[in-house]
C-alpha positions as CSV (number, residue, x, y, z in Angstrom):
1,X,104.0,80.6,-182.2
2,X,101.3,80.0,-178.9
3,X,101.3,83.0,-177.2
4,X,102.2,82.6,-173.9
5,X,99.8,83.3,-171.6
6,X,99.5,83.8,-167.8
7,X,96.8,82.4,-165.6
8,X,94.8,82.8,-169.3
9,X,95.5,86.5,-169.9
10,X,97.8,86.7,-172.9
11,X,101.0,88.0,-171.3
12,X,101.2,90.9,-173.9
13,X,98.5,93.1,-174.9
14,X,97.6,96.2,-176.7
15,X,96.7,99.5,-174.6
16,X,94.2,101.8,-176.4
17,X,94.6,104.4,-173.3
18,X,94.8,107.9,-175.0
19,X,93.3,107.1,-178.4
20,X,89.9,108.0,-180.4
21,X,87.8,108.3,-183.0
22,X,89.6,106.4,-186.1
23,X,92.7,106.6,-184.6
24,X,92.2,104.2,-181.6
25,X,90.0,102.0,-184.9
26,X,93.3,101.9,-186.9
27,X,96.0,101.3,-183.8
28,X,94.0,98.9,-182.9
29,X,93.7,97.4,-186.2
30,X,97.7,97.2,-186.7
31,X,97.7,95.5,-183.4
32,X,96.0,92.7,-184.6
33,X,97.6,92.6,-187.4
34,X,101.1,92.4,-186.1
35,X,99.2,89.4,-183.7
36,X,98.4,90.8,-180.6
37,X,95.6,89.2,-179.3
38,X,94.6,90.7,-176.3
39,X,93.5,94.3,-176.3
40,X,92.9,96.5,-173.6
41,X,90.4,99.3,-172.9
42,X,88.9,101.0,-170.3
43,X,85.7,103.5,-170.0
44,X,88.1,106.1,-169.1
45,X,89.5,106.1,-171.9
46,X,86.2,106.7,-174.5
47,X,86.7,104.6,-177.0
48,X,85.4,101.5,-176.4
49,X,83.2,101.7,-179.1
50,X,86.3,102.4,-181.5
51,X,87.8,99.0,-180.1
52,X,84.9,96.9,-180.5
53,X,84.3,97.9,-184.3
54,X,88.1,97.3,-185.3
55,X,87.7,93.9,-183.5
56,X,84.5,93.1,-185.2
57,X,86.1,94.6,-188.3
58,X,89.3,92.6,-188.4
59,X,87.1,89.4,-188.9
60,X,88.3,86.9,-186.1
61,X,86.2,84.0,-184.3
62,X,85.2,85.8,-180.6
63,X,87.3,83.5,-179.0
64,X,90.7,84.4,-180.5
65,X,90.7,87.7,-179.3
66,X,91.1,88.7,-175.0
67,X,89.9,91.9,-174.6
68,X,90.1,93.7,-171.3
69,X,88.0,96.7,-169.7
70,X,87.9,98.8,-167.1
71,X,84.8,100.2,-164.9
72,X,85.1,103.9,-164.2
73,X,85.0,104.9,-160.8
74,X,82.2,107.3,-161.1
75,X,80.1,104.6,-162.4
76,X,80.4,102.7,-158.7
77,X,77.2,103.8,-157.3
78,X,74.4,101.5,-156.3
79,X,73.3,99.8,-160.3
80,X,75.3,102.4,-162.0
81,X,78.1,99.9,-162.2
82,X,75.8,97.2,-164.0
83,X,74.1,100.3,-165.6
84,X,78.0,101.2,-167.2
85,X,79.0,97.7,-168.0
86,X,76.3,97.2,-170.1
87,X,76.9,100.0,-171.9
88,X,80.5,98.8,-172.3
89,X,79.5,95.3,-173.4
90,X,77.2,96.6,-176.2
91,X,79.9,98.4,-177.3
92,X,82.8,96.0,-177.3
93,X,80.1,93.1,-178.5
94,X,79.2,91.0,-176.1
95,X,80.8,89.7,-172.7
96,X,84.6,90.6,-171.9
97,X,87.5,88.3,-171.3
98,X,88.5,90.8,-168.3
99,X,86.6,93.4,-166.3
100,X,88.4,95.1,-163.7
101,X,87.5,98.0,-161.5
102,X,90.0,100.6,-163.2
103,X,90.7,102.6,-159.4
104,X,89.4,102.4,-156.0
105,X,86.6,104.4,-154.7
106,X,87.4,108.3,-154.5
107,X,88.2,108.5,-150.9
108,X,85.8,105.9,-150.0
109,X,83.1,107.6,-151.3
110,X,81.0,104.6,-152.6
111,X,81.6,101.4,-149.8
112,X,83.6,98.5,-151.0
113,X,81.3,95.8,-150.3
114,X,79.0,97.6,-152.5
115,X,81.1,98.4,-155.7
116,X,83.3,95.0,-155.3
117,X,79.8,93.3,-154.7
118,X,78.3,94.4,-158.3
119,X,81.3,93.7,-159.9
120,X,81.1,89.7,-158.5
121,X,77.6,90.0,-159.0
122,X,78.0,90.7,-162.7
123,X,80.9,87.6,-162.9
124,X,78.2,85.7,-162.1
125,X,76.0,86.4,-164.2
126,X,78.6,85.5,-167.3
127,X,78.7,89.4,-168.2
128,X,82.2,88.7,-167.9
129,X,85.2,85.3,-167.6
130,X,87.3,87.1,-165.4
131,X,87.0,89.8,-162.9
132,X,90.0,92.0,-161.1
133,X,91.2,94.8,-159.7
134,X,93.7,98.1,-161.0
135,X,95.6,100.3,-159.0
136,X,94.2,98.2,-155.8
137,X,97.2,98.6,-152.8
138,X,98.0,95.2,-150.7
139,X,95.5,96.8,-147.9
140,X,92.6,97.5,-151.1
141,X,93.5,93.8,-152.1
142,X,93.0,92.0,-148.6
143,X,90.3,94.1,-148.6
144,X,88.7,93.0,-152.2
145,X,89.3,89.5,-151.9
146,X,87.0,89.0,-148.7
147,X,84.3,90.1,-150.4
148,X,85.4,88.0,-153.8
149,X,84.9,85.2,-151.9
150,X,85.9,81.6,-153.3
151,X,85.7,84.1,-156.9
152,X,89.5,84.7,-158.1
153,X,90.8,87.7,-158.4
154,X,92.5,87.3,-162.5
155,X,94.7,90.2,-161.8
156,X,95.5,93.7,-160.4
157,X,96.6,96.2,-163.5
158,X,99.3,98.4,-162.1
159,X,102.1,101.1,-163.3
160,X,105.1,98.5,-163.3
161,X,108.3,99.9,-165.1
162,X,112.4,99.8,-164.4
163,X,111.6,102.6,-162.6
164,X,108.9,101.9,-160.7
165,X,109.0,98.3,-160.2
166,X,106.1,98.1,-157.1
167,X,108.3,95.5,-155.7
168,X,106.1,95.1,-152.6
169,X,102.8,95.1,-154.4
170,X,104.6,92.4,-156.9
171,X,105.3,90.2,-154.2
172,X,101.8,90.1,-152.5
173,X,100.4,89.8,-155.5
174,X,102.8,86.4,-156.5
175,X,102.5,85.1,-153.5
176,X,98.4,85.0,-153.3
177,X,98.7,84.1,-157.1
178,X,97.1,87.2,-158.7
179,X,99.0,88.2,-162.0
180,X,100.0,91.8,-162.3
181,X,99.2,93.2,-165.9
182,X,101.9,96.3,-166.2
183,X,100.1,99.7,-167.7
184,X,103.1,102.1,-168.7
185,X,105.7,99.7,-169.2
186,X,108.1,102.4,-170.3
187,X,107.4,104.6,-167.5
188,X,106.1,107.1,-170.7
189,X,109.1,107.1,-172.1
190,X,111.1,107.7,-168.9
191,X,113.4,104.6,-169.5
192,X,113.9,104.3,-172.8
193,X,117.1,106.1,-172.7
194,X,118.7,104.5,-169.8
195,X,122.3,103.3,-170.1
196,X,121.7,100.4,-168.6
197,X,118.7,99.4,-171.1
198,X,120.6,100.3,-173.9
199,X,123.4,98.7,-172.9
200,X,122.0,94.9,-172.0
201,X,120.2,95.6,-175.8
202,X,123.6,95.4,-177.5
203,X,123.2,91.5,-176.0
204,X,120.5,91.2,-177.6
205,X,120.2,93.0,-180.9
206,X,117.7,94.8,-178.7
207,X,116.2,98.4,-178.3
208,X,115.9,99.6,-174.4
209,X,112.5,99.7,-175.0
210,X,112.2,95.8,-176.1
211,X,114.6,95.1,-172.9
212,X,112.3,97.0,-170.4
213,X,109.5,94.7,-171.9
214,X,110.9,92.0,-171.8
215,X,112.0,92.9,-168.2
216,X,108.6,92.7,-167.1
217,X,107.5,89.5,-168.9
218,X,110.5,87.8,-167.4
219,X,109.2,88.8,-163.9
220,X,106.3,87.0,-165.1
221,X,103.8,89.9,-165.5
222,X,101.7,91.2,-168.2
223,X,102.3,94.2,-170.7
224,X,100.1,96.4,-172.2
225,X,102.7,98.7,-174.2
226,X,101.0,100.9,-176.9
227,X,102.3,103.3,-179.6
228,X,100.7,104.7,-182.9
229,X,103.7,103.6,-185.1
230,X,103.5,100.7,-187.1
231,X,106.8,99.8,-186.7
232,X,107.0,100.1,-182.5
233,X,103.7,98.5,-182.5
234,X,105.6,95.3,-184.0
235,X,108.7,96.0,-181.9
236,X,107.0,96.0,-178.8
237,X,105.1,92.9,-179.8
238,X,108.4,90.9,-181.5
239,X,110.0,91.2,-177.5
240,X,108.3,88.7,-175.7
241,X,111.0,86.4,-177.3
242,X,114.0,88.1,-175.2
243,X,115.1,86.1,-172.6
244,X,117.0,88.2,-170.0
245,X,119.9,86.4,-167.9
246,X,119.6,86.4,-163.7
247,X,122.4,89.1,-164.4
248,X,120.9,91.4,-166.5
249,X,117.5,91.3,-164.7
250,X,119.2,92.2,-161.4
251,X,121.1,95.3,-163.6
252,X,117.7,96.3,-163.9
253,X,116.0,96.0,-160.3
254,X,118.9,98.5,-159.3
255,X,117.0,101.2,-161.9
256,X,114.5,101.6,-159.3
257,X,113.7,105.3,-158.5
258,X,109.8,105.2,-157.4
259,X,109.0,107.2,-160.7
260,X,105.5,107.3,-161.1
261,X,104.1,108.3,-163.9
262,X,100.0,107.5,-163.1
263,X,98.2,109.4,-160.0
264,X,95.3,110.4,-158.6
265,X,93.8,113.3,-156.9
266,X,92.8,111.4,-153.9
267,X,95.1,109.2,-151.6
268,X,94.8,105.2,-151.1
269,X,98.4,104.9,-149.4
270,X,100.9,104.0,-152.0
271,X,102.6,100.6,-150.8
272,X,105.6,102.3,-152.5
273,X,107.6,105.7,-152.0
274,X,107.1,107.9,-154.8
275,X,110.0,110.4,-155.7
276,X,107.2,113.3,-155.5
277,X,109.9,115.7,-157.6
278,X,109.7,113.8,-160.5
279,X,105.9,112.7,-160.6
280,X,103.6,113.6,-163.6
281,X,100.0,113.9,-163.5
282,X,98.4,111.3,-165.2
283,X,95.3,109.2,-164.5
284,X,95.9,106.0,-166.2
């Protein structure tokens, strides 16, 4: 089947966060082979490299395969951004489908007109198709897309889960048409035991992790999921086929909690309440 795809992103991808060495090479490589086609890294996450050789390794033209990276927010000084994208795009082989700015500037400290201003200046200069933002509030977008320009923003890559669906964040972001592409689509794990899920996959021959998914990709946003078992690789992949009813997608608005699973140690005003009891640490 096409893959569907939104404003050219493939609306599901593989997330590489959290894997190295010859395991993110072999993940990665039963991504592909199950048929995802868009892969996402980041130079957080170290393992560019990793990606790039199981994508080179795997044997497919360029141009079948979307993958997406990330600019580290210590690399946002003055020619340390081109300086890190470079680096990036030797590793991953060439140009990028995708190149977002993976969190704002911590606490300011490099000025946005200066880091945003790189990135667009790297767009173009065809070191990248698309250029976009991650973790990026509705203030930090307004904000990003005056120095953009007439450029587009491709999208804003955000936690987005059942229970933490960033409803106003969502909104803004389908009304100025800028695609959300979900990180954490399972909230972690969080949801995948929820009645509710488990329930409205009965309908559907379903797990509760295809539903919440599927949930997303209904909403019409993008999903990174990512697990290092063959077999939840595939099932991830297999539920962008599950069509959710107006009823059971509004079952599953009521799940949210403001769980969030991602954070940071510095503060760029959530457009969301987060239920501080239950947060994790985790820099996504």
């Amino acid at each position: 089947m096409t893959e569907k795809t939104i404003n050219g992103i493939p609306q599901i991808g593989f997330g590489s966060g959290g894997f190295k060495g010859d395991d993110c090479y072999n993940v990665v490589q039963s991504a592909l082979e199950t048929g995802y086609r868009h892969i996402d890294t980041a130079q957080r996450y170290k393992n560019e490299a990793e990606v790039g050789r199981a994508i080179a390794d795997f044997g497919l033209k360029r141009d079948e395969i979307f993958i997406t990276t990330k600019v580290h927010e210590i690399n946002y000084g003055v020619g340390e951004l081109r300086r890190a994208t470079e680096q990036s795009l030797e590793k991953l082989g060439g140009p990028v489908d995708l190149l977002l700015l993976h969190w704002p500037s911590t606490e300011g400290v490099e000025p946005a007109e200066q880091y945003i201003g790189e990135l667009c200046q790297l767009y173009d200069e065809g070191m990248t198709k698309r250029i976009g933002l991650s973790n990026f509030t509705i203030k930090l977008m307004q904000e990003a897309k005056q120095i953009f320009g007439d450029r587009k923003i491709a999208a804003n890559q955000c936690e987005i889960h059942a229970y933490m669906q960033n409803s106003r964040l969502a909104a803004h972001c389908k009304s100025t048409d800028v695609p959300m592409i979900a990180f954490c689509p399972m909230g972690r794990g969080m949801v995948v035991d929820d009645p509710t899920l488990i329930k409205i996959g009965e309908n559907h021959n379903a797990t509760a992790e295809q539903i919440a998914l599927a949930y997303l990709m209904n909403l019409g946003h993008i999903v990174i999921p990512s697990s290092s078992q063959k077999h939840r690789i595939i099932s991830n992949f297999t539920a962008r086929n599950i069509e959710l009813s107006a009823d059971e997608i509004q079952q599953i608005n009521a799940l949210d909690r403001g769980l969030r699973v991602a954070t940071i140690d510095w503060n760029i005003g959530w457009d969301e309440k987060t239920n501080i009891e239950r947060l994790a640490r985790f820099v996504k």
